[in-house]
N, C-alpha and C positions, 0 to 999 in steps of 0.2 A: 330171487334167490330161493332153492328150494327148502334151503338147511333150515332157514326159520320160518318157510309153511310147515314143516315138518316137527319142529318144536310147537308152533300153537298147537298141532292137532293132537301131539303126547301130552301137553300141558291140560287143554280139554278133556281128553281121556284120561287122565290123573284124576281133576276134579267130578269126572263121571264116577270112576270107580270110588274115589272119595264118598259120594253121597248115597252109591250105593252100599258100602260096606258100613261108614260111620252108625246107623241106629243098630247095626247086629253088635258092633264092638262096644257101645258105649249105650245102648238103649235111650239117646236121644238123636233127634234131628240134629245134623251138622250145626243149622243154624244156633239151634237151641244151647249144644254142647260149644260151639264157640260165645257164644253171650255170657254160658257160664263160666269160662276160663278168662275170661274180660274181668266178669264181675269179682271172682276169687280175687285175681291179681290186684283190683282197686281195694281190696279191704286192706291186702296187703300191705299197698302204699298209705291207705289210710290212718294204717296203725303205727307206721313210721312216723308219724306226724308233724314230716318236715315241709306236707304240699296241701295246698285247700282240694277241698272238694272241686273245684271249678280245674285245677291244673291235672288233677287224677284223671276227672272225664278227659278231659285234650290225652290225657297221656294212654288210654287204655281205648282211645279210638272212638269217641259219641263227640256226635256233631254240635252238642248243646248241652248246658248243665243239667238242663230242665229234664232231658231225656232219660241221660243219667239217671238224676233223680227219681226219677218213676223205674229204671228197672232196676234200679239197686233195692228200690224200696219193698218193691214186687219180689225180690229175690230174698233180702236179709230180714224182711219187716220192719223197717226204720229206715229214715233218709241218713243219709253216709256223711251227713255232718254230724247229729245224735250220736250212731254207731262207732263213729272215729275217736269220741270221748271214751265213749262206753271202754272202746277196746283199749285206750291208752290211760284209764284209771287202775290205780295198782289195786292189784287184789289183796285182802286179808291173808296171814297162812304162814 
């Protein structure tokens, strides 16, 4: 069928132009700037504090908590169970 050789090769050429526009629009590597939008949205959930650390990774796409763990740590400075408290103690004020 030609109609979906013709979608893989637009799809491909999306993701080409994707990698090459993404560092001028966003001054990161795709990869980089997608790990960051991962990591953002887990704080997010973390801060809900209705899911573990372990359900957040499965949820924001890491194939392992452990993994997780080292890029959130890498990212926030604190492991994302620490940081989940941190963010869900009420402030003074």
């Amino acid at each position: 069928m030609p109609g979906r050789r013709h979608q893989g090769c637009a799809r491909r050429a999306g993701a080409y132009r994707q990698r090459r526009t993404a560092p001028a629009a966003t001054g990161l590597s795709p990869l980089t700037f997608q790990k960051q939008v991962r990591l953002q949205h887990a704080r997010v959930l973390l801060a809900a504090g209705d899911q573990t650390a372990t359900q957040v990774a499965q949820k924001v796409g890491y194939a392992t908590s452990a993994q997780f763990t080292r890029e959130y740590t890498r990212f926030y400075g604190m492991p994302p169970v620490r940081h989940a408290a941190k963010l869900r103690k009420p402030t003074a004020g």
